[in-house]
C-alpha positions in Angstrom: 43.7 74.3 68.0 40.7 75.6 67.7 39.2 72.3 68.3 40.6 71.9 71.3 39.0 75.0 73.1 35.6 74.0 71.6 35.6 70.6 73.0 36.7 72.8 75.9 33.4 74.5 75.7 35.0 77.5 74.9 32.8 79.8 72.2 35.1 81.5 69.5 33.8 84.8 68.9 36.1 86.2 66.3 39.6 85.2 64.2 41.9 87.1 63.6 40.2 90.5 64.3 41.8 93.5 63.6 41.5 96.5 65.4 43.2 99.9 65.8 45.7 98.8 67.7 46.5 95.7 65.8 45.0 92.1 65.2 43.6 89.6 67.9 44.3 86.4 67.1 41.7 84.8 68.6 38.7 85.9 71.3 36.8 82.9 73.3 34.2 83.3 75.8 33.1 80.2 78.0 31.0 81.0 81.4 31.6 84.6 81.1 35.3 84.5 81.1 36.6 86.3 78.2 39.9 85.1 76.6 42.0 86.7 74.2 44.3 84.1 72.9 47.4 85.3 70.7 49.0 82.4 68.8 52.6 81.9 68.1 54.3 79.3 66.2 57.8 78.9 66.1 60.5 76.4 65.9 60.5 75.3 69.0 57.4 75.4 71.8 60.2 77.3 73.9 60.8 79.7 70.6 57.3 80.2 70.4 56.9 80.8 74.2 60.0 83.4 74.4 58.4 85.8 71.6 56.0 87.6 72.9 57.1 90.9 74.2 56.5 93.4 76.8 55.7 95.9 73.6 53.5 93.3 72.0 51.8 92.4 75.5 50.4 96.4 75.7 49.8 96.0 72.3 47.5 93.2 72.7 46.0 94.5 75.7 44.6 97.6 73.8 43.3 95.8 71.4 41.3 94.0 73.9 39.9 97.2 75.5 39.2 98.7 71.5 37.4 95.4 71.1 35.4 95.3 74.2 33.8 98.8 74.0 32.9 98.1 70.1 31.2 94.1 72.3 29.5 95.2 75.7 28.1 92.3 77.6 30.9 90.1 77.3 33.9 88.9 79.9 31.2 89.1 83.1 33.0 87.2 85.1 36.0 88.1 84.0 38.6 88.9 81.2 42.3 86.9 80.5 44.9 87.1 78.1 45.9 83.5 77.0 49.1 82.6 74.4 48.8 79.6 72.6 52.0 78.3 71.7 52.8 75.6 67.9 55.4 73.8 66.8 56.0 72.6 63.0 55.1 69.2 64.2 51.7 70.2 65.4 52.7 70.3 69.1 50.7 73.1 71.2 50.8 74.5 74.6 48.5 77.0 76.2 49.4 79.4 79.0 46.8 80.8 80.4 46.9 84.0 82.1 50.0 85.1 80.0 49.7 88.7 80.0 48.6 90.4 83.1 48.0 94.2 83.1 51.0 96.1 84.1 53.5 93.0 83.3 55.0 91.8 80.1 
């Protein structure tokens, strides 16, 4: 996966990065656009897609804004929260733009 966003161009900045409010999976930066990209892998691609909830969507978002005042200078032209999605057969689907402030 992570292959795939640096062929992308994307530059990974941290792995699984934990924080006071909980682990980041993964945090990308290409052009300025900072992505926080929280990985799921389930059974299905439609398993995986389904488990992210509105508690784990706030979750994840303070965890970005922890992260981002301990980084200044990142996510200038702008900040996202991707959710990468696996299957046991190696399958993968990103949805960008997955959790928006104030939905979930």
């Amino acid at each position: 996966m992570e292959q795939v966003l640096v062929a992308e161009g994307w530059q990974i900045l941290a792995r699984r990065c934990r924080t006071q409010a909980g682990e980041l999976d993964l945090i990308t930066e290409r052009d300025g656009l900072l992505v926080f990209v929280e990985v799921k892998r389930r059974a299905s691609l439609a398993e995986a897609a389904a488990s992210l909830s509105a508690r784990q969507s706030a979750r994840l978002q303070l965890a970005a804004e922890i992260w981002m005042g301990e980084h200044p200078g990142h996510g200038g032209a702008g900040v996202r929260f991707d959710v990468v999605v696996l299957d046991p057969t190696g399958a993968m689907r990103r949805v960008a733009d997955a959790v928006r402030q104030g939905l979930g």
